[in-house]
N, CA, C and O of each residue as an XYZ file, in Angstrom:
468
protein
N      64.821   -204.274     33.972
C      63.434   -204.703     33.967
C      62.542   -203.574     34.447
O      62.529   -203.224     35.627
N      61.716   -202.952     33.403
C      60.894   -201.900     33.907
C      60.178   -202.266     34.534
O      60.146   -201.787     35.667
N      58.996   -203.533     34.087
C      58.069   -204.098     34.873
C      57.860   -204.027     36.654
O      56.898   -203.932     37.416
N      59.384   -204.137     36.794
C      59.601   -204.513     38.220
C      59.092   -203.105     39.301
O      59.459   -201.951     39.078
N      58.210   -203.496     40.446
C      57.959   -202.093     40.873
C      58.432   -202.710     42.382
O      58.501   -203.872     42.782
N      58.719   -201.436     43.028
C      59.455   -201.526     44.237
C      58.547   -200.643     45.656
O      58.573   -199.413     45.687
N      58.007   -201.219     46.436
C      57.085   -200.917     47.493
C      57.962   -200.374     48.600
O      59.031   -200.938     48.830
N      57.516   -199.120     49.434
C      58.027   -198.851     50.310
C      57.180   -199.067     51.617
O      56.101   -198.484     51.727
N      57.717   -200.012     52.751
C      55.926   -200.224     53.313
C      56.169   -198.986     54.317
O      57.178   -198.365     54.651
N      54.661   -198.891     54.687
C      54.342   -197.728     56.191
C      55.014   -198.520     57.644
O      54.634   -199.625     58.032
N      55.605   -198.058     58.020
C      56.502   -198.222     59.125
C      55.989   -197.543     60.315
O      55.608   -196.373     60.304
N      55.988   -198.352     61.408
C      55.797   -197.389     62.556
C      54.149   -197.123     62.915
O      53.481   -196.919     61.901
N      53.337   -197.092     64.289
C      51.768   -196.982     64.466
C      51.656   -195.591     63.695
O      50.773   -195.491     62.844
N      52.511   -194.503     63.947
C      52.286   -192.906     63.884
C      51.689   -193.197     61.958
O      50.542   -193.153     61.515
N      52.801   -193.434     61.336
C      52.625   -193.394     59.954
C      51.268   -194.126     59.483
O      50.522   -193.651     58.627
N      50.993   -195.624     60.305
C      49.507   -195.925     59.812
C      48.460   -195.117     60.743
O      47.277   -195.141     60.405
N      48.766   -194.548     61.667
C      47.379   -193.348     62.289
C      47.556   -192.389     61.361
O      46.554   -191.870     60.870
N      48.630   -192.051     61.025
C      48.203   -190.546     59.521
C      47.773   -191.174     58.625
O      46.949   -190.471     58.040
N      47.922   -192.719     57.892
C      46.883   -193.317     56.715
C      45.522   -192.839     57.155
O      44.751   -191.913     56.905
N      45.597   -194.058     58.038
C      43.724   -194.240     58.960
C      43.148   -193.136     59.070
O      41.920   -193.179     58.993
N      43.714   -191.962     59.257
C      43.201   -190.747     59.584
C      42.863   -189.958     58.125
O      42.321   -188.852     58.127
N      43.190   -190.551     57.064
C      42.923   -190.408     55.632
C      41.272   -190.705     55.073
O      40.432   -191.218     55.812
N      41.082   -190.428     54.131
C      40.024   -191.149     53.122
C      39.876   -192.908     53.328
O      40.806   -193.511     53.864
N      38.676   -193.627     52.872
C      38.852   -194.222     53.149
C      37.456   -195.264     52.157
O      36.245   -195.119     52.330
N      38.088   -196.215     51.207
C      37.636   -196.536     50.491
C      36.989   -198.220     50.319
O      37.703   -199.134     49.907
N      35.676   -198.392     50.676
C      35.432   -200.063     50.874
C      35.597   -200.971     49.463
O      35.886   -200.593     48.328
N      35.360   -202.042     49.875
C      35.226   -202.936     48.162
C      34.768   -204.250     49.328
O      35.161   -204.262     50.495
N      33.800   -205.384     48.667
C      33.772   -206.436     49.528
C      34.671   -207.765     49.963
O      34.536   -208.761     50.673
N      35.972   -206.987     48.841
C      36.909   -207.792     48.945
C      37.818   -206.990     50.101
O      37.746   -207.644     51.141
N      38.444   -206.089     50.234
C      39.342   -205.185     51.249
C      38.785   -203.667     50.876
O      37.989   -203.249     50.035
N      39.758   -202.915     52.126
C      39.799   -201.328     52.420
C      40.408   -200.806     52.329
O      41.374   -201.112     53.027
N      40.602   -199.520     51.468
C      41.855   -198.983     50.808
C      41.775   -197.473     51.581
O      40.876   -196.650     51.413
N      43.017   -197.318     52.524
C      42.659   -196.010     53.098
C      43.830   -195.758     52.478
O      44.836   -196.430     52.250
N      43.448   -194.504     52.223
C      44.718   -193.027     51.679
C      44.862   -191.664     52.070
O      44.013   -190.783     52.197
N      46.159   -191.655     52.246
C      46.425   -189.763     52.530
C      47.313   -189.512     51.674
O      47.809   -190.425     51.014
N      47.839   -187.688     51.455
C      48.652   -186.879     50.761
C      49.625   -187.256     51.412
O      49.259   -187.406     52.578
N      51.474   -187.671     51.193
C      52.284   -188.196     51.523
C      52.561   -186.336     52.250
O      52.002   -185.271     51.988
N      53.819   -186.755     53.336
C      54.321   -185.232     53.677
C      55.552   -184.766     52.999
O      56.506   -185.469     52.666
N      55.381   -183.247     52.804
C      56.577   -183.130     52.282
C      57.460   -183.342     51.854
O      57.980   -183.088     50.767
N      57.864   -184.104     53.125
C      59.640   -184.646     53.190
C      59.595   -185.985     52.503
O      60.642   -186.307     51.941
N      58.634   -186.786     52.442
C      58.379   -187.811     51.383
C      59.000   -187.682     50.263
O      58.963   -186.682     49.546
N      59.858   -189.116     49.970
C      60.646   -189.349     48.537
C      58.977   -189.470     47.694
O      58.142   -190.353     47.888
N      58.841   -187.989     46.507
C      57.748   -188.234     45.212
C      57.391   -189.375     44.942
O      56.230   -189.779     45.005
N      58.577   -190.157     44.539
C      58.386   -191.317     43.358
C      58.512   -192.179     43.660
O      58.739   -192.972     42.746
N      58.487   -192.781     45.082
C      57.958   -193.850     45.735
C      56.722   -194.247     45.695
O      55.877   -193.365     45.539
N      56.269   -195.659     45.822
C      54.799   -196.026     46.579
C      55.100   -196.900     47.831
O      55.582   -198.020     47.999
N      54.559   -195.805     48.734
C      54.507   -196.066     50.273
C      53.069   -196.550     50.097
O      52.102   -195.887     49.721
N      53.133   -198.163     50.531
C      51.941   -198.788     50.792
C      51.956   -200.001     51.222
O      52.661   -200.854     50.682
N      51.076   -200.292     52.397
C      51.260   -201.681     52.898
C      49.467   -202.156     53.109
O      48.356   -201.638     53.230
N      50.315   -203.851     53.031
C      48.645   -204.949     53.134
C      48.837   -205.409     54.232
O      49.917   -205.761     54.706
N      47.355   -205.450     54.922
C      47.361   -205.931     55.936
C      46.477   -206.416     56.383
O      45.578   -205.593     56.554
N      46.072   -207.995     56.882
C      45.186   -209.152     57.508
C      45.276   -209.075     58.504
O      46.342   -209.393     59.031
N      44.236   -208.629     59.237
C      44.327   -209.063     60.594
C      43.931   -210.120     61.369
O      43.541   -211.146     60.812
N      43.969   -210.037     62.599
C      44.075   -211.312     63.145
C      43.232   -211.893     63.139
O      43.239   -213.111     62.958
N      42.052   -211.070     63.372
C      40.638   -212.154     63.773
C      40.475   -212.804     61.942
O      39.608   -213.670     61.824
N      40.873   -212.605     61.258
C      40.911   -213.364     59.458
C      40.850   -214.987     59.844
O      40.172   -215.933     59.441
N      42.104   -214.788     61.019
C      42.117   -216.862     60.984
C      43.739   -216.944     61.452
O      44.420   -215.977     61.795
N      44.026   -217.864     61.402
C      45.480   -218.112     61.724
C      46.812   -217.786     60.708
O      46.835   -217.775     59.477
N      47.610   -217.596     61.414
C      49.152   -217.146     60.471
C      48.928   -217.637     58.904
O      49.069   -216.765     58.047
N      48.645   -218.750     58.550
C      48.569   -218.994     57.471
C      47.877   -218.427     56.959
O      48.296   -217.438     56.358
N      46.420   -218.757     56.923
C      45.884   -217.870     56.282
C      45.778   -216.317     55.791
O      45.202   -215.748     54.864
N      46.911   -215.772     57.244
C      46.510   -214.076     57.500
C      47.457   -214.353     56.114
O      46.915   -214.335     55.009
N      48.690   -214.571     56.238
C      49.927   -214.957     55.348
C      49.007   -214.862     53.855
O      48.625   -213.802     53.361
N      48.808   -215.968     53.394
C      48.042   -215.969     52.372
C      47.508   -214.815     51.863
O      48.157   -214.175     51.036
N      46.222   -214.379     52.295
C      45.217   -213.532     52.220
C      46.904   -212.052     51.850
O      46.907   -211.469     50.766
N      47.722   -211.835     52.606
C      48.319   -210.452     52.601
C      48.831   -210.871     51.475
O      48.679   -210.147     50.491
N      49.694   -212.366     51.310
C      50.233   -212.284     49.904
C      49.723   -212.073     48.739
O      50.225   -211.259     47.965
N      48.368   -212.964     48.374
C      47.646   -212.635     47.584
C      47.227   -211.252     47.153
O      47.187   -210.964     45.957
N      46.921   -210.410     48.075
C      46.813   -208.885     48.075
C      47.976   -208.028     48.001
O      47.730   -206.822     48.001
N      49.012   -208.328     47.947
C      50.798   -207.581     47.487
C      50.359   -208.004     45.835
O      49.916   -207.086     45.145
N      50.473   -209.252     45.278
C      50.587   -209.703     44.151
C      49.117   -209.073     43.178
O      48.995   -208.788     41.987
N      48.686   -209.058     43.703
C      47.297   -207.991     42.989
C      47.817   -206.796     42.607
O      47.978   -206.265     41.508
N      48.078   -206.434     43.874
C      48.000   -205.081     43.970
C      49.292   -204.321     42.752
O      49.249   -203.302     42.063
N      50.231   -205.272     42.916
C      51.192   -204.951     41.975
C      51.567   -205.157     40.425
O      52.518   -204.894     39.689
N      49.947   -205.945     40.299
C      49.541   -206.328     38.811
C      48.811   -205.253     38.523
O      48.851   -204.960     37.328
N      48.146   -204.550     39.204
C      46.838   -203.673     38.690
C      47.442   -202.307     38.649
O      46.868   -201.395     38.053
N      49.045   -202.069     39.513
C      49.453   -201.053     39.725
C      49.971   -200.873     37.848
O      49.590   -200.006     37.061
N      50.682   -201.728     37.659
C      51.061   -202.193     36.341
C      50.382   -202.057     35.197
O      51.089   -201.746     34.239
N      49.135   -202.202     34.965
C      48.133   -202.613     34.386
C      47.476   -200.691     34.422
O      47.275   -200.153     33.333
N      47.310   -200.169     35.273
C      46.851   -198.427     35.265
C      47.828   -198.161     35.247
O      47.632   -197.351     34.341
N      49.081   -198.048     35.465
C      50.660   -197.359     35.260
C      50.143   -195.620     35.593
O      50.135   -195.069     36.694
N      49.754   -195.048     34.306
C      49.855   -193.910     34.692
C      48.934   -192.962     35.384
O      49.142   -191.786     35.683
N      47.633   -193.865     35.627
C      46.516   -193.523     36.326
C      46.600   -193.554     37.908
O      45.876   -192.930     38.683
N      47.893   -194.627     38.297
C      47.779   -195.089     39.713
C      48.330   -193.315     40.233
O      48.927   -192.660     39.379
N      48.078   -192.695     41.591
C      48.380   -191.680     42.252
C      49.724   -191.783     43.238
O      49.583   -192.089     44.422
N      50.972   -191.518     42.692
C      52.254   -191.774     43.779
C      51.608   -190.851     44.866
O      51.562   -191.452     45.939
N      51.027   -189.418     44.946
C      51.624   -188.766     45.850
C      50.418   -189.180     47.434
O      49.814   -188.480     48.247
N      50.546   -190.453     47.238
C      49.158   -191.012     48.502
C      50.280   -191.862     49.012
O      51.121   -192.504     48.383
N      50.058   -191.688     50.564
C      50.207   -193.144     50.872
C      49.215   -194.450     51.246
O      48.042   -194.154     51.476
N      49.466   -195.407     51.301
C      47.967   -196.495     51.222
C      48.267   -197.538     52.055
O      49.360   -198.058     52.278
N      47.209   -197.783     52.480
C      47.235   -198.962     53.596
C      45.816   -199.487     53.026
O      44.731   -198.922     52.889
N      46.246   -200.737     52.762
C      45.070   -202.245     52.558
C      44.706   -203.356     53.226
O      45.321   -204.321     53.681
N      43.400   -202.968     53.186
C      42.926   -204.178     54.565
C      42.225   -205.297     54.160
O      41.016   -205.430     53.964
N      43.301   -206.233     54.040
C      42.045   -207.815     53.214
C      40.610   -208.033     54.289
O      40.438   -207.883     55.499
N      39.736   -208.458     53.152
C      38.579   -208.987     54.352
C      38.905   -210.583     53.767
O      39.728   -210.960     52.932
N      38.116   -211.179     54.399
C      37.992   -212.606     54.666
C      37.728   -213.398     53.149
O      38.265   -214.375     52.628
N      37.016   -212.801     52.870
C      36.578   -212.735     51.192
C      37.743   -213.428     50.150
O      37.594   -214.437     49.460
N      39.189   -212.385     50.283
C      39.838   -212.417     49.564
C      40.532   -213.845     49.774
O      41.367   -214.137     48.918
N      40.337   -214.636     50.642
C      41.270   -215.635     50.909
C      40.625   -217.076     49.492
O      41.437   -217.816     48.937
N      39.543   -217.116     49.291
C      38.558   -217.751     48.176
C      38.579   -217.399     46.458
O      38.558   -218.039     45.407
N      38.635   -215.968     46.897
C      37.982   -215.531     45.635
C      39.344   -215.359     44.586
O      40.531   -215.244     44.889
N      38.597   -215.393     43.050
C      39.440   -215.835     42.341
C      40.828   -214.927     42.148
O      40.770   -214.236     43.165
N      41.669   -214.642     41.663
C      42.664   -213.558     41.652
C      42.888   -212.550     41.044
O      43.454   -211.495     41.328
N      41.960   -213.297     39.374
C      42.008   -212.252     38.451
C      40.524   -210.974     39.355
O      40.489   -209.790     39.019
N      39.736   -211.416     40.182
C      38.729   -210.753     39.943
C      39.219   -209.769     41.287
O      38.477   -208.864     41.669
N      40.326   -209.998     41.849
C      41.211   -209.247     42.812
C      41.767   -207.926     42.535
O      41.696   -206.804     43.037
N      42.522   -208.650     41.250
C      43.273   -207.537     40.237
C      42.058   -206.892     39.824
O      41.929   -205.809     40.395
N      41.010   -207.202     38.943
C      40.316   -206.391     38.718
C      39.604   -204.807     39.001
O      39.447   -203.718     38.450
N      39.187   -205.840     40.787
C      38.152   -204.764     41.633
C      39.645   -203.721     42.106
O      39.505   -202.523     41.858
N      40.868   -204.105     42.688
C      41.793   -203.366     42.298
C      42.027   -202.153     41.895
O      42.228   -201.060     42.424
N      41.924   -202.793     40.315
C      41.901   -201.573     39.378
C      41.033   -200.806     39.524
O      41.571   -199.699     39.535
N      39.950   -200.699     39.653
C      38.968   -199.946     39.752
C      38.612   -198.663     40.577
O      38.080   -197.606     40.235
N      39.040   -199.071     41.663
C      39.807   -198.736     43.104
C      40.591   -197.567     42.917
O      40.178   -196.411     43.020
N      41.962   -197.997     42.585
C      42.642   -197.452     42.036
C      42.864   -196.229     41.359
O      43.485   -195.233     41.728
N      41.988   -196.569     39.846
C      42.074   -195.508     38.734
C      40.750   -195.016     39.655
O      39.997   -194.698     38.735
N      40.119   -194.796     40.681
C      39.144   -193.751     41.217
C      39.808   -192.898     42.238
O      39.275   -191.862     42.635
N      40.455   -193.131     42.481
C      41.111   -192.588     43.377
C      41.770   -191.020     43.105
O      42.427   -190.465     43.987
């Protein structure tokens, strides 16, 4: 199954302070920060993780809101294929927004995101 794509998440505070310490991209749905992976980084991975934080609302919802934003994110990755950038790593920050709004228009703003990058 080609379709199938395989996420490597950011591990560890150090690895999301070198994201955070990256570029850093708004949308009114979430925040897409990115850096140049290091060296020693496997190429042809995508190192990238979603993340709700707390003040969002309770477990469930944070839950929700991150799932919803994995499942986007891995439609739109799909959808730009060869536009998306491996050699970044990315960290995504749902806002509150995303827990409502519809999914396709998730994937969308996404994409957009994305292929600018």
């Amino acid at each position: 199954m080609q379709n199938r794509i395989s996420f490597v998440s950011l591990s560890g505070s150090k690895e999301f302070k070198y994201v955070l310490s990256g570029e850093k991209m708004n949308s009114d749905l979430f925040t897409i920060f990115y850096k140049l992976k290091d060296t020693s980084d496997n190429k042809n991975s995508i190192q990238l993780s979603c993340v709700a934080a707390k003040k969002l609302g309770n477990a469930v919802a944070r839950n929700r809101m991150r799932r919803r934003l994995k499942m986007a994110v891995r439609k739109a990755i799909l959808k730009i294929k060869n536009k998306f950038k491996k050699k970044f790593k990315y960290a995504i920050f749902a806002k509150s927004k995303i827990y409502d709004e519809d999914y396709q228009i998730i994937v969308d703003k996404l994409m957009i995101k994305l292929k600018s990058i």
